[in-house]
C-alpha positions in Angstrom: 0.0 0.0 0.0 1.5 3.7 -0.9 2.3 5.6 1.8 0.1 8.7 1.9 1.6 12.3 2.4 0.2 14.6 5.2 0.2 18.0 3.6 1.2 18.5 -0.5 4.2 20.9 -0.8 3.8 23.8 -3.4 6.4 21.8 -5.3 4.8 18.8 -5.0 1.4 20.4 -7.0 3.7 21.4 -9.6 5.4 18.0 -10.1 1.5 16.4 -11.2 0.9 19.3 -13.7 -1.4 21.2 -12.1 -2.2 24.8 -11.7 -3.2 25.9 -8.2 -6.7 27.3 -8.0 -7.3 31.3 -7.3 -8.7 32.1 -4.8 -10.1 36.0 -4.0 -11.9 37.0 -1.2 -14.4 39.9 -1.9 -16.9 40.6 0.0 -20.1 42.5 -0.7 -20.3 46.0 -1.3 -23.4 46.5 -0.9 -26.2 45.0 0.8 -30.2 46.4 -0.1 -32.2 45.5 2.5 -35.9 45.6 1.6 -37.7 44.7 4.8 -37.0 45.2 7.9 -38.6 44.2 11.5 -37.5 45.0 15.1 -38.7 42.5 17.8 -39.4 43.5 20.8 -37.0 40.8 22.8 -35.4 37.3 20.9 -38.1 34.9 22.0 -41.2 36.1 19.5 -38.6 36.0 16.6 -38.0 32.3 17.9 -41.6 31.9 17.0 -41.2 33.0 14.0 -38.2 29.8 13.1 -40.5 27.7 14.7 -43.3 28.1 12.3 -41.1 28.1 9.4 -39.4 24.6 10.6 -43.0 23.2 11.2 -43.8 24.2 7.5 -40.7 22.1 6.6 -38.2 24.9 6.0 -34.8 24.4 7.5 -33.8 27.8 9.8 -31.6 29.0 12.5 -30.8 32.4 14.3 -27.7 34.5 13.1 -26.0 36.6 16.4 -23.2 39.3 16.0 -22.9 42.3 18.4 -26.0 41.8 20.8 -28.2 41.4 18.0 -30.0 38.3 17.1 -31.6 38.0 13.3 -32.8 35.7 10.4 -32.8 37.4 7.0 -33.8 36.1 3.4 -32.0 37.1 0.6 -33.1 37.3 -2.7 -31.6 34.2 -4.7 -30.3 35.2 -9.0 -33.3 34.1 -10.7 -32.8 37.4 -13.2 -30.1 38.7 -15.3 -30.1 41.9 -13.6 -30.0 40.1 -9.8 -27.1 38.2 -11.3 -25.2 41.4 -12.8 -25.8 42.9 -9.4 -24.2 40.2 -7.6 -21.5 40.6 -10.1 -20.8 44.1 -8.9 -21.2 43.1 -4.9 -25.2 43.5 -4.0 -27.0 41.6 -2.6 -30.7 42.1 -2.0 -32.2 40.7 1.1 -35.8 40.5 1.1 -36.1 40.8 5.0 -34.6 41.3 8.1 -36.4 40.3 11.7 -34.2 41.0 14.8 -34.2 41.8 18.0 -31.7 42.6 21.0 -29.8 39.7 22.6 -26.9 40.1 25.3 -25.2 37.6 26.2 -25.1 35.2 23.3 -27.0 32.2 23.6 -26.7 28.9 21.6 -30.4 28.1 21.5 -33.3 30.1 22.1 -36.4 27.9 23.3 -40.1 29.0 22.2 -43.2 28.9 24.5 -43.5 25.1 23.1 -39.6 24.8 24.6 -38.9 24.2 20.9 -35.1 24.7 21.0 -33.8 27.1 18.2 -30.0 26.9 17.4 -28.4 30.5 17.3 -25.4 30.8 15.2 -22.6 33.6 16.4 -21.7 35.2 13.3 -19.4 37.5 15.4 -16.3 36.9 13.6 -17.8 37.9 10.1 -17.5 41.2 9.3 -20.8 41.4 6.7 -22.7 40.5 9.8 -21.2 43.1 12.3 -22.0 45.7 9.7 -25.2 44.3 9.2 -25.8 44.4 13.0 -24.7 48.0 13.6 -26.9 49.1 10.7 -29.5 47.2 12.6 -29.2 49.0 15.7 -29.2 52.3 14.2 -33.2 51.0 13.0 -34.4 49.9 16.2 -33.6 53.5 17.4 -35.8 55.2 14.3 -38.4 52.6 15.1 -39.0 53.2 18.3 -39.4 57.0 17.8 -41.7 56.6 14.9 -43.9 54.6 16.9 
């Protein structure tokens, strides 16, 4: 039996004739934000997973930065959705959130129906996304 190699040096992908694959981070520009709804505490958006997970549709909670949301974006069913995600947008349809401090791995619903929360506090989209978010709850709140 061959003896297998822990890691592939850089010469070692040039000795089978290969070119190594590119890779580029870039990040979105832009994100358009169509909806957006401010909870009153992270439990009634838990209801809100819930009823989507009974319907069959798979769903978690996002955290970053004392804020806890689910979004939908809009998938590239249109040349002009596509072209924009060329260019760095992204539309998401809708935002629900709420405040959350500390982070929590599960949030349960009235029906102690657990919901996983995922801490996206190490991705920088989402701690933009989260400070923009903040900035709303405060207009909300004096429009109401």
């Amino acid at each position: 039996m061959p003896k297998v190699k822990e890691e592939d040096s850089e010469d070692d992908w040039e000795d089978r004739g290969q070119d190594k694959v590119k890779i580029r981070y870039e990040p979105w520009r832009e994100i358009i934000i169509k909806e957006c709804v401010y909870f009153q505490n992270a439990s009634d958006l838990a209801e809100i997973i819930a009823g989507l997970r009974a319907q069959g549709v798979p769903g978690s909670l996002n955290w970053a930065n004392g804020v806890v949301f689910f979004y939908t974006d809009l998938h590239p069913d249109t040349n002009s959705i596509a072209n924009d995600m060329k260019d760095g947008k992204s539309y998401w349809l809708n935002v629900s959130f709420a405040f959350m401090n500390p982070y929590k791995p599960l949030i349960s619903t009235r029906a102690n129906i657990p919901i996983p929360v995922i801490n996206q506090s190490s991705n920088n989209t989402m701690k933009d996304v989260t400070e923009w978010l903040k900035k709303q709850s405060s207009i909300s709140k004096r429009n109401v």
